[in-house]
Structures are given as structure tokens and as C-alpha cells.
C-alpha positions as a Markdown table, in Angstrom:
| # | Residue | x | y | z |
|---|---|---|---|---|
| 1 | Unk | 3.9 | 7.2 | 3.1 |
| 2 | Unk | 0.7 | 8.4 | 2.1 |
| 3 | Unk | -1.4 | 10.5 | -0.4 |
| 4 | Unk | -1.2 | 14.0 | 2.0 |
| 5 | Unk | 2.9 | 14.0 | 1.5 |
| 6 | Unk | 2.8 | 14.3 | -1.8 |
| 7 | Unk | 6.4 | 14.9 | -2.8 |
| 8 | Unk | 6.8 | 17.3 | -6.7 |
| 9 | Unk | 8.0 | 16.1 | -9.7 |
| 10 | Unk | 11.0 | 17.4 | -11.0 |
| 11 | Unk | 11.6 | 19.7 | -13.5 |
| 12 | Unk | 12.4 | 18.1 | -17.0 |
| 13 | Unk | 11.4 | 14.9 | -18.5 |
| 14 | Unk | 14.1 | 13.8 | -19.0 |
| 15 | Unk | 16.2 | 14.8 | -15.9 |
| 16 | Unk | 12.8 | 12.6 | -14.1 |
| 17 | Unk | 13.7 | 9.6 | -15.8 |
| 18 | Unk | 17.3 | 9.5 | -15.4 |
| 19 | Unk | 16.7 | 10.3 | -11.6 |
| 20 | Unk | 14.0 | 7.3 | -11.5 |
| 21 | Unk | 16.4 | 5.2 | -13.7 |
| 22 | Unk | 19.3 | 5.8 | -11.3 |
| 23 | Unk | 16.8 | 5.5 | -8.0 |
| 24 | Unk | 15.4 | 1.6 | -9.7 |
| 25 | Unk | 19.3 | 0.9 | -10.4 |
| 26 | Unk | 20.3 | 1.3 | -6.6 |
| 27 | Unk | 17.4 | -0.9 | -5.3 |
| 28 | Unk | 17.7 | -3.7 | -7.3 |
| 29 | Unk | 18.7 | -6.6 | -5.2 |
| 30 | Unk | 18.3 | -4.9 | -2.1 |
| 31 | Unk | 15.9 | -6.5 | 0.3 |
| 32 | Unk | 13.3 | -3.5 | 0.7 |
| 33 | Unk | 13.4 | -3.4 | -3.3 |
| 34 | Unk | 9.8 | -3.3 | -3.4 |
| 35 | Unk | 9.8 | 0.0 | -1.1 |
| 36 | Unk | 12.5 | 1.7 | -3.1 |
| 37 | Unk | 10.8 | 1.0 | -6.3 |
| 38 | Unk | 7.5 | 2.7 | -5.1 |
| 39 | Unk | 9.5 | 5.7 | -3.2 |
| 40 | Unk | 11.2 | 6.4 | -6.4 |
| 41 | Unk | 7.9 | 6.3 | -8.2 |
| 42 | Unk | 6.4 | 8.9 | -5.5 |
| 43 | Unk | 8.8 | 11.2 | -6.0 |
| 44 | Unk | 7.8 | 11.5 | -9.5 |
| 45 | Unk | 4.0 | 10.9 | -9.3 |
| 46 | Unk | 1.0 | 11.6 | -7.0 |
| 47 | Unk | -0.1 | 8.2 | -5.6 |
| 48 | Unk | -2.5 | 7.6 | -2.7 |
| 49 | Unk | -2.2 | 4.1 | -2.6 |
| 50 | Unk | 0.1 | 1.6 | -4.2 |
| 51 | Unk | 0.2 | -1.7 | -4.2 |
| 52 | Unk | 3.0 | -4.3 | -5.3 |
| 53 | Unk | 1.3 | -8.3 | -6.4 |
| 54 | Unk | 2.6 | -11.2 | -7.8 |
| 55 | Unk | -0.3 | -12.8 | -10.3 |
| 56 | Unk | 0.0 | -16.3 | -10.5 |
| 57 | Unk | -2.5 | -18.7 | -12.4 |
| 58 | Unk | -5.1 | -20.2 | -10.4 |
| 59 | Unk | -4.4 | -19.0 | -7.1 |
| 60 | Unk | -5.0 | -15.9 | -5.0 |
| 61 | Unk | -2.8 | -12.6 | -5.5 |
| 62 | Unk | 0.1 | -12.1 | -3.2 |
| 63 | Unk | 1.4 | -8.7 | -1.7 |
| 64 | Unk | 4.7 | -7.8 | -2.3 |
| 65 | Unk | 4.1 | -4.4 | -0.9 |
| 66 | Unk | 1.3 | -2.0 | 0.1 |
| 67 | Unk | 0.8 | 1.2 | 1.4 |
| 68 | Unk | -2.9 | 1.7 | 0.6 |
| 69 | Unk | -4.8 | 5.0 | 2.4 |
| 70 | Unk | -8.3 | 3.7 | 1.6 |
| 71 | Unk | -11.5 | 5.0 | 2.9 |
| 72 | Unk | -11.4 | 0.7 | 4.9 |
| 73 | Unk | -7.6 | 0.7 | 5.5 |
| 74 | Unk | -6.5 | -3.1 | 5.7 |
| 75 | Unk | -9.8 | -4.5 | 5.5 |
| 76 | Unk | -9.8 | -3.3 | 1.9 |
| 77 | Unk | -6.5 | -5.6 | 1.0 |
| 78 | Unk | -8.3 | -8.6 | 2.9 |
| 79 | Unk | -11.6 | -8.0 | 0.9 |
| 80 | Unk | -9.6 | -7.9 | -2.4 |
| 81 | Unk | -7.4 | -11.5 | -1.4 |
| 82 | Unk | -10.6 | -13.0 | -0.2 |
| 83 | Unk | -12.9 | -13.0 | -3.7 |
| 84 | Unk | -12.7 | -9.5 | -5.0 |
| 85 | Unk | -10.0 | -10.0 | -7.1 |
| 86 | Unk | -11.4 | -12.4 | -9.2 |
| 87 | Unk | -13.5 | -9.5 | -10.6 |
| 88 | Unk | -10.4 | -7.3 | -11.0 |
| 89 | Unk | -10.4 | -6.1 | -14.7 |
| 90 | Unk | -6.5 | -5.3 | -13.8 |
| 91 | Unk | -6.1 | -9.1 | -12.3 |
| 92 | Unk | -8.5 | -10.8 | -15.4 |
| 93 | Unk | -6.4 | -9.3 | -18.1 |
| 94 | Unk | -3.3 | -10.3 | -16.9 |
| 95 | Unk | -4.3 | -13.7 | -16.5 |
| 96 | Unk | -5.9 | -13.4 | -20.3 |
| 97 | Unk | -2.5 | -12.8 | -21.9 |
| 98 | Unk | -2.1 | -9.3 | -21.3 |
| 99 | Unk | 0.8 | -7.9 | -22.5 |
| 100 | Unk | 3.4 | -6.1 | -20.5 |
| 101 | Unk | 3.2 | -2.2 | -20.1 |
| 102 | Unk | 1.1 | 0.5 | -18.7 |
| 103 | Unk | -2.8 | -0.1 | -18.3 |
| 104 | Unk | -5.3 | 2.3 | -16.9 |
| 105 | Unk | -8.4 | 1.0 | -15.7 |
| 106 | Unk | -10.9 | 3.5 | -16.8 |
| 107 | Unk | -9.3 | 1.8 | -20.5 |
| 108 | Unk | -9.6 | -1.9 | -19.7 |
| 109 | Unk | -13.4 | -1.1 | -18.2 |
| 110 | Unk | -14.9 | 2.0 | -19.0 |
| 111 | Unk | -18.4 | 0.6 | -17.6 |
| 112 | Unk | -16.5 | 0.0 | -14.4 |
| 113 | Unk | -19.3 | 1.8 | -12.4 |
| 114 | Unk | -21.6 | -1.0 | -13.6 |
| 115 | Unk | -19.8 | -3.9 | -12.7 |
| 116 | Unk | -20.3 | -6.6 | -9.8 |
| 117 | Unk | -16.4 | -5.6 | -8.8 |
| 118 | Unk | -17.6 | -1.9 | -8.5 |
| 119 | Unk | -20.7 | -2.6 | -6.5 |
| 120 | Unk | -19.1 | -4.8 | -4.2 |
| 121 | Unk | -16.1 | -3.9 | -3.7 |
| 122 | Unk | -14.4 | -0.5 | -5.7 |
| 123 | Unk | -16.6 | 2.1 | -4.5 |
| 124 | Unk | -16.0 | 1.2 | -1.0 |
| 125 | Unk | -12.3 | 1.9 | -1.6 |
| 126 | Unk | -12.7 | 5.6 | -2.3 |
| 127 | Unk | -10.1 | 5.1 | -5.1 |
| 128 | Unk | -11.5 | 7.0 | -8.5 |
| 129 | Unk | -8.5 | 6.3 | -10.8 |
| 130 | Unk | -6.0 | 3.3 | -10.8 |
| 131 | Unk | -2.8 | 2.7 | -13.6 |
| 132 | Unk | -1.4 | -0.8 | -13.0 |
| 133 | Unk | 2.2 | -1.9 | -14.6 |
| 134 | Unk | 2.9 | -5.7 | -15.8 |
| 135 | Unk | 5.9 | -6.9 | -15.7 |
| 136 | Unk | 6.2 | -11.0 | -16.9 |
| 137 | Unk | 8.4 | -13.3 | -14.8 |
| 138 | Unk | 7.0 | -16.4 | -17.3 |
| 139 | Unk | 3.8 | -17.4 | -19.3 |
| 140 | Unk | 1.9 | -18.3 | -16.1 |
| 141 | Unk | 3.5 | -15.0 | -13.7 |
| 142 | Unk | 3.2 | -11.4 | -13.4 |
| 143 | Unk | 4.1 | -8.9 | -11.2 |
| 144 | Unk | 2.1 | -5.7 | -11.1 |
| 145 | Unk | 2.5 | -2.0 | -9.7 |
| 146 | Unk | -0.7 | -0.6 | -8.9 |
| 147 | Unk | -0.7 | 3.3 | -8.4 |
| 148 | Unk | -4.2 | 4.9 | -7.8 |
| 149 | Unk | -5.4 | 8.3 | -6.5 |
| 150 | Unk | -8.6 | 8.6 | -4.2 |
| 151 | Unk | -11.6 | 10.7 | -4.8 |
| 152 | Unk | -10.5 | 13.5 | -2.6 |
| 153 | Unk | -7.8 | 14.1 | -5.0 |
| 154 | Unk | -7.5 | 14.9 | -9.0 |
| 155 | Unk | -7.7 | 11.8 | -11.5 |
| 156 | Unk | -4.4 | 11.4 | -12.9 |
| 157 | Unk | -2.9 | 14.1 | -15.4 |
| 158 | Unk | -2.5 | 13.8 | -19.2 |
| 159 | Unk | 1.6 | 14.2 | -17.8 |
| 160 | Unk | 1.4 | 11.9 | -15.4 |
| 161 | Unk | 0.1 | 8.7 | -17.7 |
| 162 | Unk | 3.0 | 10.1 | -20.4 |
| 163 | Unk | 5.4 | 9.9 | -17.8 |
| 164 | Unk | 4.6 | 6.6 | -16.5 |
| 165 | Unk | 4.0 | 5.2 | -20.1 |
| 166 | Unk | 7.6 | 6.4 | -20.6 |
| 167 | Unk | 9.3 | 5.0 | -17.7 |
| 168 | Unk | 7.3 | 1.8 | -18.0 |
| 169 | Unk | 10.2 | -0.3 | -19.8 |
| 170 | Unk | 12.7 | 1.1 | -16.9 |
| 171 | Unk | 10.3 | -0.6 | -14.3 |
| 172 | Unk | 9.9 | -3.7 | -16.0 |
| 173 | Unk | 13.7 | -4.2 | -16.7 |
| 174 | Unk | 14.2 | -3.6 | -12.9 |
| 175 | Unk | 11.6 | -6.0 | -12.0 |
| 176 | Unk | 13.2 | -8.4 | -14.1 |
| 177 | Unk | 16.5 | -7.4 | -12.9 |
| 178 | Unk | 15.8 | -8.1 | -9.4 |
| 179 | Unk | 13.5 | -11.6 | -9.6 |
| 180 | Unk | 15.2 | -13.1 | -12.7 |
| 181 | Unk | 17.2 | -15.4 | -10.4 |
| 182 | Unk | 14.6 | -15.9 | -7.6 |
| 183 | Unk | 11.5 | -18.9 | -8.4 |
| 184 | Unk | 7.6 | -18.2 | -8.2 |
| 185 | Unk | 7.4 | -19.5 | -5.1 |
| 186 | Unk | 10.5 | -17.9 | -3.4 |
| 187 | Unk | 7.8 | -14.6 | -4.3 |
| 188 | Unk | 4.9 | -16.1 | -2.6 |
| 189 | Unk | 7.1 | -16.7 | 0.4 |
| 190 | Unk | 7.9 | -12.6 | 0.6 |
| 191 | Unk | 4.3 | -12.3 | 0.2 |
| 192 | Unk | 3.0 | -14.8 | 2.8 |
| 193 | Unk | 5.8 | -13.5 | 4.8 |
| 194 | Unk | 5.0 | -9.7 | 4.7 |
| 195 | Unk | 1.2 | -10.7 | 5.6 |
| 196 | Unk | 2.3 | -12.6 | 8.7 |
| 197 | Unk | 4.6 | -9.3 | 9.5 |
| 198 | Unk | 2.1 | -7.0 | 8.9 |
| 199 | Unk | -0.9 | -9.1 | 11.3 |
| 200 | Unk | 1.6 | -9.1 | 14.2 |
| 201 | Unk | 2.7 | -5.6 | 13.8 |
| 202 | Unk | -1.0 | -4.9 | 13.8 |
| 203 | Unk | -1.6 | -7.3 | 16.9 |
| 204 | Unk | 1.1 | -4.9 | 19.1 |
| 205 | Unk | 1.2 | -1.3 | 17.3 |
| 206 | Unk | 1.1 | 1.2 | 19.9 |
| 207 | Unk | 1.4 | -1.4 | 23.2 |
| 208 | Unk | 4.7 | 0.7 | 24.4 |
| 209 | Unk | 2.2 | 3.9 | 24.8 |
| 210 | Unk | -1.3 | 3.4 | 24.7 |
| 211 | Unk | -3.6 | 2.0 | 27.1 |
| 212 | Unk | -4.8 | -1.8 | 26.2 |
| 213 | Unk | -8.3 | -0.1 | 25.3 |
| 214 | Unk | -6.6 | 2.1 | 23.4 |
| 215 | Unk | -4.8 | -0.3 | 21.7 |
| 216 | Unk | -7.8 | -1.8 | 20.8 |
| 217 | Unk | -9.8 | 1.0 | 19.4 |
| 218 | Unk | -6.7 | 1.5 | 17.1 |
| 219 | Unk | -6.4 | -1.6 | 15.6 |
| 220 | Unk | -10.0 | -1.9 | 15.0 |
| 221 | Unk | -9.4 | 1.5 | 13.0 |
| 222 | Unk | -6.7 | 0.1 | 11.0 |
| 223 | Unk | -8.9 | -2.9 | 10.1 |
| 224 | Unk | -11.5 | -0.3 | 8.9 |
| 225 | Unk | -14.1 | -0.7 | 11.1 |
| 226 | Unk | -16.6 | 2.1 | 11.7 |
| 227 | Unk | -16.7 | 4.0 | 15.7 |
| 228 | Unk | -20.6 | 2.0 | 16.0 |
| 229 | Unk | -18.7 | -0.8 | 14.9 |
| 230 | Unk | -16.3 | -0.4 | 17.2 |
| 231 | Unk | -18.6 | 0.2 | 19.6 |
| 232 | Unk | -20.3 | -3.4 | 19.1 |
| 233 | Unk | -17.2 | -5.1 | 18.9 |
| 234 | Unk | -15.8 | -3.9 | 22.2 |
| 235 | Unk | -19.4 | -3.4 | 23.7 |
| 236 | Unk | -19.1 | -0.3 | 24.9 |
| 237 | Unk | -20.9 | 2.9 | 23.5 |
| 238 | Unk | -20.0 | 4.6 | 20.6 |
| 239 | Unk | -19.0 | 7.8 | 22.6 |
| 240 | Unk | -16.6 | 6.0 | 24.5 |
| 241 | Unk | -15.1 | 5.0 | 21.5 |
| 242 | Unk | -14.5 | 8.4 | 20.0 |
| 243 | Unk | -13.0 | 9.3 | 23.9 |
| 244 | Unk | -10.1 | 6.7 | 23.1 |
| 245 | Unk | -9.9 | 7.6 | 19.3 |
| 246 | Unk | -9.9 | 11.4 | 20.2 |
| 247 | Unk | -7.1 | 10.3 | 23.3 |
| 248 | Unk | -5.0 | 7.5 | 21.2 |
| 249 | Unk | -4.6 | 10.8 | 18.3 |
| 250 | Unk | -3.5 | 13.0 | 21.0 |
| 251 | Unk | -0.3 | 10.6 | 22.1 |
| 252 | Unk | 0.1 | 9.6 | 18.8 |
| 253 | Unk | 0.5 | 12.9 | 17.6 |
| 254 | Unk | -1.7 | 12.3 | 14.7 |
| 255 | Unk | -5.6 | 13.7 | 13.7 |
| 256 | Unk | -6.8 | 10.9 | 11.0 |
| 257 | Unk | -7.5 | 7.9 | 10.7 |
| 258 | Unk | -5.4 | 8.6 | 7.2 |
| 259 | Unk | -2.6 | 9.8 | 9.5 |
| 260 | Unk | -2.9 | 6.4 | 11.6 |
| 261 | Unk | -3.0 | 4.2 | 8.5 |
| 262 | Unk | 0.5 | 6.0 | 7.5 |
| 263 | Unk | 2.2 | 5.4 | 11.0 |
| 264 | Unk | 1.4 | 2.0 | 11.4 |
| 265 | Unk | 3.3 | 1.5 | 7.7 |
| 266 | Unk | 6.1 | 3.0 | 9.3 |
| 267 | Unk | 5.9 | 1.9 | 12.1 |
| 268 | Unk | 5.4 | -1.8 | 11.0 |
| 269 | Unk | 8.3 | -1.1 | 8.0 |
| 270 | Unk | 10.8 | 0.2 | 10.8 |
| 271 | Unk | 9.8 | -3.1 | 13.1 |
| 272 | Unk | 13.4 | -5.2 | 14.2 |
| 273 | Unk | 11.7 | -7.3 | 16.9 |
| 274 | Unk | 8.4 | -9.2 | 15.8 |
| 275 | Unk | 6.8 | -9.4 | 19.4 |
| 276 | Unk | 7.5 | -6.0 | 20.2 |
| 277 | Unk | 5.6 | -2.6 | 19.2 |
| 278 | Unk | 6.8 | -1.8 | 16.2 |
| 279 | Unk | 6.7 | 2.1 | 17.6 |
| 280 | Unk | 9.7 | 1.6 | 19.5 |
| 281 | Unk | 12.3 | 0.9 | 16.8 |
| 282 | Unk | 10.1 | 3.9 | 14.6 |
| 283 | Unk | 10.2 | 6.2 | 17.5 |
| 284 | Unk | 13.8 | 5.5 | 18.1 |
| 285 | Unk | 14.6 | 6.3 | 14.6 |
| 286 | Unk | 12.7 | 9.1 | 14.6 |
| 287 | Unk | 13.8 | 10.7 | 17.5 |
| 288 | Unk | 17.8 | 10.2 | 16.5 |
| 289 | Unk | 16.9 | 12.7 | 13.7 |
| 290 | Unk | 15.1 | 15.2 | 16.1 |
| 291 | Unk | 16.2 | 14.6 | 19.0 |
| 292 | Unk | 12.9 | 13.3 | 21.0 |
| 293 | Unk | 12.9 | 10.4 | 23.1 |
| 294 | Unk | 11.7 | 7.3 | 22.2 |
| 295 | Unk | 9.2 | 5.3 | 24.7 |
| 296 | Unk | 10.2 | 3.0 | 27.7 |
């Protein structure tokens, strides 16, 4: 998924609500609930990069699920885990009390270009406008669903922020639906878990096609490190870098590192076999619905 695909809203308030209502009922208790609950919202809303975390009192944030498209791709979501958050205005007033509903974050900090968590860390995102959802599992737990749009793309619409404000209660009932049996740390196992999954599908995305260079150019990509940086971190020249970016598109079948970012979420979400390239099962998949062949 990603902010290019952006899928319209239905016609009709209410008609969106029942279908989101319907979508939320089907996924609870399914094991990609996480995924459904942000597909569901997608089809509603324009969202470049969503993100899924349990907040927990005096420890770090854990993913539940992510599909960010930032300007840094994954080295954004380690930033954040490794200090940033702590500055979150989202993350400090949910650990203040906040109460459960809709929160935009030009609302909660509207000197947010003047803060240490801007300067260090927001701007680099290219995210301009962020809503975040809480959703109380007990006095110390929240979950929260982060929706934000980049710069390249329109701040969110007076109609979008009614319509999430309105289907805010359907979200938090599924939440609660869906957790309501499972213990705080049974969610910090999903979220160490889909860490560990997403570093190993990282460590072999695109083995079954590209060259081993390759392969290394396009991880370094996904971690969001620039072509000179690249280019140091291989030791090679920054030329030869853009020769295996421009080469890795072309087999891909992609032309941005945007379009990269999206695959590998796929690719990585479709993965059966951990030490395999998680192309192969997304390829396979892929190609029973148009009829190409999968790699060998």
C-alpha cells in the first residue's frame, strides 16, 4: 500500500460508515486484523503512511503494523523507537491521561515547527499532517492508529477529520473487540514479532532475482540511506550505485524508491518461509491473478 494508490471514498456518509463498520466487523479476530483495519480505513481516506502502536508506560512503543512511505523509509520507524518518541506530542499525551478519540497533531502542538521533535526528527519524515486514534486497553495501555499525509500531497480535508471523528467509536470498539481477551504483553510479542519479520524479510528481499550487489543497493534504500551514502557504505562510487538502483528498478518493475518501499510491504506481508525472499510467495501470488511466472 502506499500514498500513490489512493483508493476514493464512497459516496454518502453514511453508506462509508456502514461499509467501514462491516469491513472492522470481519477482521476482528483475524490474525492480519491490524492490516484489515488500516485497508478498510484506506478505502475511505487518503493516507500516506499509517502506523499501528501499542503505548505502554515506561517503555518504548511497539509496532503493531506499518506501512510508512517516508522521505527515510525504515530508518524513520527505527529513529522514532530509538529516542524520538519520547518527544512525540501524540505519544506524551497518551501517556498524560489522554482520553480516547480522534487527535490531530497540528491541535495537540500547534508550535510543532519549533520543537526539539521537529528539528530532529519530523521534518526529516516529509509528513506535513498526522491524526492519531486512542483506543485504551487499561489505565497504563493504549493502542494508537496513526494516519498522516506527506508534503507532496494536500493536508487532510475539513471531510476527512469529520469522517474520521465519526467513525472514531467504530474503531475503538473493534480494537477493543479484538484485544479484550489477549494481555499487554501477548501485544508486545506481535510487535517484537513483526520487527524480527520485517529485519529478515529486509535481510533477503529480492535474493531470488537480483544480483547480491543489487541486493545490497536495495536494502540500503529501504533503510533510507542516500546514493553517496550508499556509495560509502559499499565503497564504491556513487555512480555505480545509481547503475544498480537504475538496473534493480528495471527487474523490479518499479521507478521509486516510493514504489520499492511499497513492494517490499508486500512482499514481506505475502512472506510463508522466513529464510526465503519474500518475492517468491508475492510473485507467485501475483502472477496466479495475471498470469506471469513467478521466479526460480
Amino acid at each position: 500500500m502506499n500514498g500513490d494508490d489512493f483508493a476514493q471514498r464512497p459516496a454518502g456518509g453514511a453508506s462509508a460508515t456502514t461499509n467501514l463498520a462491516l469491513s472492522l466487523l470481519a477482521g476482528v479476530g483475524s490474525l492480519d486484523f491490524q492490516e484489515r483495519l488500516a485497508q478498510s480505513l484506506k478505502q475511505h481516506v487518503k493516507v500516506d503512511a499509517g502506523l499501528i502502536l501499542l503505548y505502554r508506560r515506561d517503555t518504548a512503543p511497539k509496532i503493531l503494523f506499518n506501512d510508512w512511505c517516508t522521505d527515510r523509509g525504515l530508518s524513520d520507524i527505527r529513529a522514532y523507537l530509538h529516542g524520538s518518541y519520547r518527544l512525540d506530542p501524540f505519544y506524551r499525551l497518551a501517556l498524560d491521561n489522554g482520553d480516547d478519540g480522534l487527535y490531530r497533531l497540528n491541535q495537540i502542538a500547534p508550535s510543532l515547527d519549533r520543537s526539539q521533535y521537529y528539528r530532529d526528527y519530523y521534518r526529516h519524515s516529509g509528513l506535513h499532517d498526522e491524526f492519531n486514534i486512542f483506543v485504551s486497553l487499561d489505565t497504563d495501555t493504549k493502542v494508537a492508529i496513526s494516519l498522516a499525509r506527506r508534503r507532496s500531497h494536500e493536508i487532510f480535508s475539513g471531510e476527512d477529520a469529520e469522517f474520521l471523528q465519526t467513525v472514531a467509536p467504530l474503531l475503538s470498539q473493534a480494537v477493543l473487540k479484538h484485544y479484550r481477551d489477549l494481555r499487554p504483553e501477548v501485544l508486545e510479542d506481535q510487535g517484537s514479532l513483526l520487527q524480527s519479520v520485517l529485519a529478515q524479510a529486509l535481510r533477503n528481499f529480492g535474493r531470488s532475482v537480483l544480483t547480491p550487489r543489487e541486493c545490497e543497493v536495495a536494502q540500503l534504500i529501504l533503510r533510507g540511506f542516500s546514493v553517496k551514502g550508499a556509495a560509502s557504505r559499499l565503497g564504491i562510487s556513487p555512480a555505480t550505485v545509481k547503475l544498480h538502483r537504475r538496473n534493480l528498478y528495471a527487474k523490479l518493475d518499479i521507478a521509486s524508491q516510493t514504489a520499492l518501499f511499497s513492494l517490499f510491504i508486500d512482499a514481506a506481508a505475502s512472506a510463508g518461509n522466513a529464510s526465503e525472499d519474500p518475492l517468491i510467495a508475492y510473485l507467485g501470488r501475483r502472477g496466479q491473478l495475471t498470469g506471469q511466472l513467478a521466479p526460480h
